[in-house]
N, C-alpha and C positions, 0 to 999 in steps of 0.2 A: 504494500500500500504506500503511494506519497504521500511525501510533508503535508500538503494539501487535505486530501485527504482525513488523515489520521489526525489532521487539528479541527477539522468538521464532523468529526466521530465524537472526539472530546468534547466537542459543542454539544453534541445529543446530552451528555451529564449534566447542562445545567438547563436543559428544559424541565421543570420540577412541576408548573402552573399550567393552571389549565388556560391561561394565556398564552402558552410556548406550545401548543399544539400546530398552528400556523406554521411557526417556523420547522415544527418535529416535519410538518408536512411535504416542506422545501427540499427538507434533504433525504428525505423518502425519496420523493423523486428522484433527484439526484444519485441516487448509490442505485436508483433501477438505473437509471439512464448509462452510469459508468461500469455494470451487468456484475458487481461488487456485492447485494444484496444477497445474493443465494448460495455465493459462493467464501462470504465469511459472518460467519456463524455468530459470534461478540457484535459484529453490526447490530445482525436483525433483533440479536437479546435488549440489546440497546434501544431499538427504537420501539420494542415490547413497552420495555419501561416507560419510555416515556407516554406512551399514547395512554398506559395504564394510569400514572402520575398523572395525566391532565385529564382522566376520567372517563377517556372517549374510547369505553370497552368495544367498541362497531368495529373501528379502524386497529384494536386489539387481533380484534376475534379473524378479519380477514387475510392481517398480515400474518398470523399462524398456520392460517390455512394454508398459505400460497409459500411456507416456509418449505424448502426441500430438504431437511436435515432440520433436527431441533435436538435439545439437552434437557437436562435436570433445569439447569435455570432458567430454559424458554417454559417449563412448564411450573417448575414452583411464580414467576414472575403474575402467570394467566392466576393462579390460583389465590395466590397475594394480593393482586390488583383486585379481583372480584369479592373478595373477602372485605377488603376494607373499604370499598364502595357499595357495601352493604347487599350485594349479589351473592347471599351462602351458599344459596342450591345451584348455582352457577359454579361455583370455587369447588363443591363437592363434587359437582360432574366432572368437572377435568381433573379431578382427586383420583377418583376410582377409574378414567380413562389413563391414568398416565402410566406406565408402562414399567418404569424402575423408580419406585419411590425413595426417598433418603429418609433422615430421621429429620430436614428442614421442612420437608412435605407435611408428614406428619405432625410435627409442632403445630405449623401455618394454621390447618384445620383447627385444631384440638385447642389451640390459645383464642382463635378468631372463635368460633362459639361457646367456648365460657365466659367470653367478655361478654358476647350478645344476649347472656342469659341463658344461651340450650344447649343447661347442665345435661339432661341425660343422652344427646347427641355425640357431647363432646367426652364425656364417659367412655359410650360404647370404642368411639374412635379409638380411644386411649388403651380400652382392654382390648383392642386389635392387634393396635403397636407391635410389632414384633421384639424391636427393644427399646422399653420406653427411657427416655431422659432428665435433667432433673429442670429443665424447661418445659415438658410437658405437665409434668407431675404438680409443678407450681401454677402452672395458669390455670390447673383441673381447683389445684385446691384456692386458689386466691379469689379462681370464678363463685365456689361456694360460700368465701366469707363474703364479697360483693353483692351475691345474692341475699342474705341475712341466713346462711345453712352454713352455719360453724360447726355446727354438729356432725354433719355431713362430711367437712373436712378432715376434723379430726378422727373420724371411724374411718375415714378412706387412708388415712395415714398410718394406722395402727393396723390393718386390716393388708399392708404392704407383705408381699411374701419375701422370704429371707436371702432372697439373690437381689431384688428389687431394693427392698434397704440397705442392700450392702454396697450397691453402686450408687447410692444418693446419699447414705450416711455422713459422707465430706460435703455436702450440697449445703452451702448454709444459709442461702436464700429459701429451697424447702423449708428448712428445719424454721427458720425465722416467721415463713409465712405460718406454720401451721403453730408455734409458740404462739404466735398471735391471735389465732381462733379459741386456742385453751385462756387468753386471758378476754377472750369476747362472754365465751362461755362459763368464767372464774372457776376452770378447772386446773386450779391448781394440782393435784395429784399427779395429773398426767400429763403438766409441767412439767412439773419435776422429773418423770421418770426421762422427760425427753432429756433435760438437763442433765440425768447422768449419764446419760446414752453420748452424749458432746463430753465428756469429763472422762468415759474411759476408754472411748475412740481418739484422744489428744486435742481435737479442735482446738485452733486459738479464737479467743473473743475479739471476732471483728467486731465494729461500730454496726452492722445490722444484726448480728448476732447476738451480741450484748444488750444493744437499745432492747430487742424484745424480749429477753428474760426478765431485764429491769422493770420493763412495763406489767411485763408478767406478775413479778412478785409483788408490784406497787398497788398495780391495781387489785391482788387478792388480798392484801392486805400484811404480806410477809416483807419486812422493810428490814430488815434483819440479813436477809439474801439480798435482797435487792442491793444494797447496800455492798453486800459482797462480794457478788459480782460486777457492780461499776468498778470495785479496790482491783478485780481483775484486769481489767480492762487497760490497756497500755495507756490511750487518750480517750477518755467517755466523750463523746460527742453532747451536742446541745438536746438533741432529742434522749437520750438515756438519764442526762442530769435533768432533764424536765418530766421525765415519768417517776423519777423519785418525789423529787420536789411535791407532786402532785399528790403523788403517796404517802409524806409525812402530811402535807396540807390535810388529807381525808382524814387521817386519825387527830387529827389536831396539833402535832407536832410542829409548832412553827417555827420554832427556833433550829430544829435538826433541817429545816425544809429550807431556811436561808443559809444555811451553814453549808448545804449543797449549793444553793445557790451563787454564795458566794465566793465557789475553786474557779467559777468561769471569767476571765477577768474581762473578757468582750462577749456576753450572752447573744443572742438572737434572739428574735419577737419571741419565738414560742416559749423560751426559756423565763422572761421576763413576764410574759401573760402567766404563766402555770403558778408564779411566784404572784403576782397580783390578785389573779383568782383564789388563792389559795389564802391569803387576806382578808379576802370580802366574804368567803365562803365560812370562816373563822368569827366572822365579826370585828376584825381590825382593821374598819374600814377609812381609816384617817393613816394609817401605816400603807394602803393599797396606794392611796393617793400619795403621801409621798413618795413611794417609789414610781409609779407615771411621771410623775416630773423628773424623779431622774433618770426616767427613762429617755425621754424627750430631752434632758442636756445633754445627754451623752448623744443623743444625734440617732436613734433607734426609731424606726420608721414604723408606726402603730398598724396595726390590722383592722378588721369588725371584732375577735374577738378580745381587744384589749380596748376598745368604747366600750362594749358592752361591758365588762366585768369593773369598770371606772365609773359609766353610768351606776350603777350598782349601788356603788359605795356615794354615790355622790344621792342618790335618792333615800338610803339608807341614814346620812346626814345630814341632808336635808341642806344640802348647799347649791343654791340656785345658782349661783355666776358661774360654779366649773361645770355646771351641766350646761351650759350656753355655751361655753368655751368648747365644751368637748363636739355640742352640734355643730360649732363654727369649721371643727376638727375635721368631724363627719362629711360635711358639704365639699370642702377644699379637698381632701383625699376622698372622694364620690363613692364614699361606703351609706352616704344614706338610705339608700333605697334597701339596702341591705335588711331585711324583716326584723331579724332579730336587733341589730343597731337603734330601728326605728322604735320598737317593742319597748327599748329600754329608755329612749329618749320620752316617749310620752308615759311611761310608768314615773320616771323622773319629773318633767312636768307638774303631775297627778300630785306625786306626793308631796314636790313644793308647795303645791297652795295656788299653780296658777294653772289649769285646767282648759282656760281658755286657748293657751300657746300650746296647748296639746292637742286639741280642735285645730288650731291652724297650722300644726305641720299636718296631720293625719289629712287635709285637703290637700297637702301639697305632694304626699306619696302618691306611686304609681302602684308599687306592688304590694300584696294582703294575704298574712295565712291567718289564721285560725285563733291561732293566740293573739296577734296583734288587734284582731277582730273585736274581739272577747273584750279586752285592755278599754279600747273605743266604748263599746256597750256600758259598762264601768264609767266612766270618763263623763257623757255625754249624759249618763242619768243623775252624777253627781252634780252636775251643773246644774239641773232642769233639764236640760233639752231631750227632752223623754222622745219624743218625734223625730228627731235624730237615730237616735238607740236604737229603735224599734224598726229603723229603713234599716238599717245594719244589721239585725236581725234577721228580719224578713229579706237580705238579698245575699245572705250568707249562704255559700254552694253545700257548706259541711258545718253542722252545728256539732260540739262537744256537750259534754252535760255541763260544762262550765258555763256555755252560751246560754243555755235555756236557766241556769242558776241564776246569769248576772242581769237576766232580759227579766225576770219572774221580781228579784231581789227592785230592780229600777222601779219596776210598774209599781210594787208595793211602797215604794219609798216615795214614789210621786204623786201618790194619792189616785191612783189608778187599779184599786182594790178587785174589780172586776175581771179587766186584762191579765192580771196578774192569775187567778182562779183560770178563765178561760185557757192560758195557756199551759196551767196546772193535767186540765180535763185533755187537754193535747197531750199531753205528753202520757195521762194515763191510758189512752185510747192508741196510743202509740207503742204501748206497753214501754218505754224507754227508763233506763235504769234512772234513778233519784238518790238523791242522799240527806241527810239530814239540814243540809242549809238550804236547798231547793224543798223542801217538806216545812220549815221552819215558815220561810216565807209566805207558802200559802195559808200554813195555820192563822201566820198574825193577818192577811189579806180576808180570811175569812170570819177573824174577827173584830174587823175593822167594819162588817158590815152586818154584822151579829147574823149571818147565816150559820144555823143550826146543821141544817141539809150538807151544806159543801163542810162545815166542819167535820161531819161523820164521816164522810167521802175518806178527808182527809186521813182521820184518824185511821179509817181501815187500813189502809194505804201503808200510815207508820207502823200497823200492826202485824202487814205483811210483810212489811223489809225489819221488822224486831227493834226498833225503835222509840218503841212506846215511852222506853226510863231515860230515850237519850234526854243529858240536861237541859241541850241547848233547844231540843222541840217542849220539853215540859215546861219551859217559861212562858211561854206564848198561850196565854186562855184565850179560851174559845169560847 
């Protein structure tokens, strides 16, 4: 091949967009015209790529056909490209067409539908495998924590036969992914046995290997290991000293939780938020806040969840100016639309005393779940503006029994005695679970209008969820 040439070959590498298909186009031509196409093989793999890379599976699918010679890579390329442009039954057809598969074939499939969710697709494939690797074994199991089936993973990893662990035993991205399902699942037991399994096999404690034992033991509550395998660890990364941290914060530890925190002499956000959360979740919420500012001098570039855990403490003490400050935070680095940011900015609001500035950001959001919903409902009845509440209510896609609590709670508080019963008779006609402060509610609604009738209702009601002696319903006469 000439200079020429083989520097217009190299051009095919950096067509990647689906705007460089025109030019992929060009030099198609081109290499039919110079009769180069058919007769070198890394060409036409090339211009595979790219037509796959720009998405345009057509001019794929033809240039394969009219290929006179193909390889492993003209066919894993078809399979890859259709896989990740969301074509499965396409990628598995030329799966089972292709002729010599490798173990990159096999991967390709087996990782691309446990991402997509079709766990038992990507299963079967896996128990096909002739010899499976520790790249398969991990997308099988990582697709199952992804999915919420930790459980799943970890019987699929215990359930390994004794040649299968013994070629994945050194794998410590396996071994990390599936530590990680036992501490989703707080089985520690079988934790640990994995952790002896790494202690008599030699493993060293890499920084992914490490972080998840640490997490492991932190979050079951064993800070004692955890702790003893950071001392392992040559350099504990930010993520291992922030699953400690996080693990003295839960027990209350917060002196062993800054003492971790402070081997890191430069942390990162996450390190710093676990450390602030771990404050406010303590109730030392004027210690949270000053570590935010020193977080902020030291030049540490905030997330959503270090507003939120600051809103927190700032709602908690009732300090209106850094909750403004923090929203000013919010708008300039454009976390506010962020649900859970927004959540905590009008809970902060609410419990400063000014209500109304929680009304006018909550117009100025775009996006609404469930809980910030609910916050609103709350918000808009403590104000009055019960006709408010009640559109929010009623245009709610998913009501919680929290909604139907705080909509019941407003009506009765705003002298809406009726409404409040009515949507009582909903919710039992709905059979929908209750609990004692939605029951509360309608007792004092219904004694606010000396119905004898709806009080009976009621009381049957508390007599069927066994509520009768609860305190907070036997204050309320009827």
């Amino acid at each position: 091949m000439d200079v020429r040439l083989h520097s217009l070959a190299c051009l095919l590498q950096s067509c990647n967009t689906r705007h460089s298909v025109h030019k992929g186009r060009q030099l198609h031509l081109l290499f039919l015209k110079k009769g180069i196409l058919n007769s070198t093989l890394s060409i036409a793999n090339r211009l595979l790529q790219v037509y796959m890379r720009c998405g345009h599976t057509s001019d794929a699918i033809l240039l394969f056909d009219e290929m006179s010679q193909r390889n492993s890579f003209s066919w894993n390329t078809m399979i890859e490209g259709f896989m990740n442009s969301g074509h499965k039954q396409k990628s598995i057809e030329f799966f089972n067409l292709m002729p010599h598969k490798n173990d990159f074939s096999w991967t390709l499939v087996i990782s691309g539908f446990a991402k997509s969710g079709e766990l038992d697709t990507a299963r079967r494939l896996l128990n096909d495998m002739p010899r499976t690797n520790g790249v398969a074994w991990n997308s099988m199991i990582h697709g199952y924590l992804k999915n919420g089936r930790a459980r799943d993973a970890v019987k699929m990893f215990k359930d390994m036969d004794s040649e299968t662990f013994g070629r994945l035993r050194g794998d410590t991205f396996v071994l990390a992914t599936v530590i990680g399902a036992c501490a989703d699942l707080a089985a520690l037991l079988c934790g640990k046995q994995i952790h002896s399994r790494i202690v008599i096999d030699g493993l060293e404690f890499d920084s992914v290997l490490g972080s998840s034992l640490v997490n492991l033991y932190g979050k079951c509550g064993d800070l004692d290991s955890a702790n003893h395998v950071l001392n392992m660890m040559k350099e504990p990364d930010d993520f291992s000293l922030s699953a400690l941290v996080s693990g003295y914060a839960k027990c209350g530890r917060m002196n062993d939780a800054r003492r971790i925190f402070d081997r890191k002499s430069d942390p990162c956000v996450v390190l710093w938020n676990s450390m602030i959360s771990g404050y406010v979740s303590n109730n030392e919420d004027r210690e949270a806040l000053v570590l935010f500012l020193k977080m902020r001098q030291n030049g540490v570039q905030e997330d959503s969840s270090t507003f939120t855990s600051v809103l927190s403490a700032c709602s908690a003490l009732g300090v209106l100016e850094h909750g403004k400050q923090i929203h000013s935070h919010a708008c300039k680095f454009g976390v506010i639309d962020d649900v859970v940011v927004a959540s905590s900015l009008l809970d902060t609001y609410s419990k400063c005393g000014i209500p109304n500035d929680a009304c006018k950001l909550f117009s100025e959001l775009k996006v609404f779940d469930t809980i910030l919903l609910n916050t609103m409902i709350t918000i808009y009845s403590s104000c009055g503006r019960i006709e408010e509440a009640k559109q929010i209510f009623k245009m709610m896609p998913n009501k919680s029994l929290i909604s139907w609590n705080s909509m019941i709670v407003g009506l009765s508080q705003n002298g809406c005695p009726i409404e409040a019963l009515n949507l009582f008779c909903e919710m039992n006609k709905l059979n929908l679970r209750m609990d004692k402060f939605s029951l509360a509610s309608v007792v004092s609604a219904a004694a606010s209008i000396s119905s004898l009738e709806l009080g009976e209702l009621v009381f049957a009601r508390v007599t069927i969820i066994g509520l009768e002696s609860d305190q907070i319903i036997s204050t309320f006469p009827c």
